[in-house]
C-alpha positions in Angstrom: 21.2 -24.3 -36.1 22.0 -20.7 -34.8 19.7 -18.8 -32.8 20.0 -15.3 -32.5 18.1 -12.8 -30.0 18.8 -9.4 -29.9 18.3 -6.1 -27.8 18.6 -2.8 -26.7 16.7 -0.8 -29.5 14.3 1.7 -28.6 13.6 5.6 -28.9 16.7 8.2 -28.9 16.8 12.0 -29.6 19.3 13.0 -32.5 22.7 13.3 -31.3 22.2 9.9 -28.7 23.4 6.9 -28.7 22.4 3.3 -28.1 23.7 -0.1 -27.6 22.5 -3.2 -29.3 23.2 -6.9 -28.5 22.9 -10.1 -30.0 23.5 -13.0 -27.9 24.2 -16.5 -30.1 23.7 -19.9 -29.3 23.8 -23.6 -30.6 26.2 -24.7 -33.3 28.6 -21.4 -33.5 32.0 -23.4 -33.9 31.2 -23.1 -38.2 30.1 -19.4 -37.9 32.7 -17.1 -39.8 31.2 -13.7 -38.6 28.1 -11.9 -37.8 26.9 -8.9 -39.0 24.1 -5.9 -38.0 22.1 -5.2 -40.7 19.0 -2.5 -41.0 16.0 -2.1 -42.8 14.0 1.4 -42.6 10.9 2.0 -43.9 10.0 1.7 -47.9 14.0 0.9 -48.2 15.9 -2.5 -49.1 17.7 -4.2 -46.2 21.3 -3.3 -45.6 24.1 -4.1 -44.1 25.7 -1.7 -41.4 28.3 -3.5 -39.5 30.2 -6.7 -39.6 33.1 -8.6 -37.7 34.9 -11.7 -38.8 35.9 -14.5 -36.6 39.2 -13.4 -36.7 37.9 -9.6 -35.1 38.0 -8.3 -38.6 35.3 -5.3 -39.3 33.4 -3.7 -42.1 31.3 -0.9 -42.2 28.7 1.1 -44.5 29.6 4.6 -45.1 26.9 5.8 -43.8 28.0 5.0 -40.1 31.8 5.0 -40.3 32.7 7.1 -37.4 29.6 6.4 -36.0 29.0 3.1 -34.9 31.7 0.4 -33.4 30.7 -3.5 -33.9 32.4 -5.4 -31.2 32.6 -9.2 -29.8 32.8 -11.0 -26.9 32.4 -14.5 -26.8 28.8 -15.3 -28.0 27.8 -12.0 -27.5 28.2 -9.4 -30.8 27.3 -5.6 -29.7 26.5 -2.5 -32.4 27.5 0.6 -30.1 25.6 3.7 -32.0 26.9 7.3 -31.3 25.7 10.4 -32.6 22.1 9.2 -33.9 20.3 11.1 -36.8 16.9 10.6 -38.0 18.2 8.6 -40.8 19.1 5.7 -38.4 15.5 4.8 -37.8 14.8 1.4 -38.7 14.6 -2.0 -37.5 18.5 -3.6 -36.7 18.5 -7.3 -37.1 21.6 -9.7 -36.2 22.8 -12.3 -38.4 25.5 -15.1 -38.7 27.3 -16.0 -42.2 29.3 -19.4 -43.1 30.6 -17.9 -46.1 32.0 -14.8 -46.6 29.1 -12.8 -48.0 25.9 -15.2 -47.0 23.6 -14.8 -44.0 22.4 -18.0 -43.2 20.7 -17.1 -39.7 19.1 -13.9 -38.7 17.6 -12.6 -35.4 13.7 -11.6 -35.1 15.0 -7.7 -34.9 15.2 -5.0 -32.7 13.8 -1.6 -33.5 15.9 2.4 -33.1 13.7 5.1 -33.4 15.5 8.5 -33.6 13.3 10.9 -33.2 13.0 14.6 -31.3 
């Protein structure tokens, strides 16, 4: 079992930033990445950001440029820069086995962008 908790979501103007974390814990010697995924309002969940055991990263178009998924040991951070409106939702953490599968997914941490 993995458990992940994360944190550091909350309310930013346009143009802000925040920092989100997701510390993991129990049996992380199988995990082959983790990834930050989102979910706003009246839309499917997608995936944002993810990084590979090996340091390896993805990201969605929509926050190339933008956003920075980083490691360090158990802890996986999404740094957000230049916020729009469009980033509001709720950011969850998950850990994959595969390549494509999440198998364990944090309780979520919600980003508000708003003026």
């Amino acid at each position: 079992q993995v458990q992940l908790v994360e944190s550091g979501g909350g309310l930013v103007q346009p143009g802000g930033s925040l920092r989100l974390s997701c510390a993991a814990s129990g049996s992380l010697f199988s995990i082959n990445g983790m990834g930050w995924h989102r979910q706003a309002p009246g839309k499917e969940r997608e995936l944002v950001a993810d990084i590979s055991s090996r340091g390896r990263t993805n990201y969605a178009d929509s926050v190339k440029g933008r956003f920075t998924i980083s490691r360090d040991k158990t802890v996986v951070y999404l740094q957000m820069n230049s916020l729009s409106p469009e980033d509001t939702a709720v950011y969850y953490c998950a850990a994959r086995y595969g390549s494509t599968t999440y198998a364990y997914w944090g309780q979520g941490t919600q980003v508000t962008v708003s003026s």
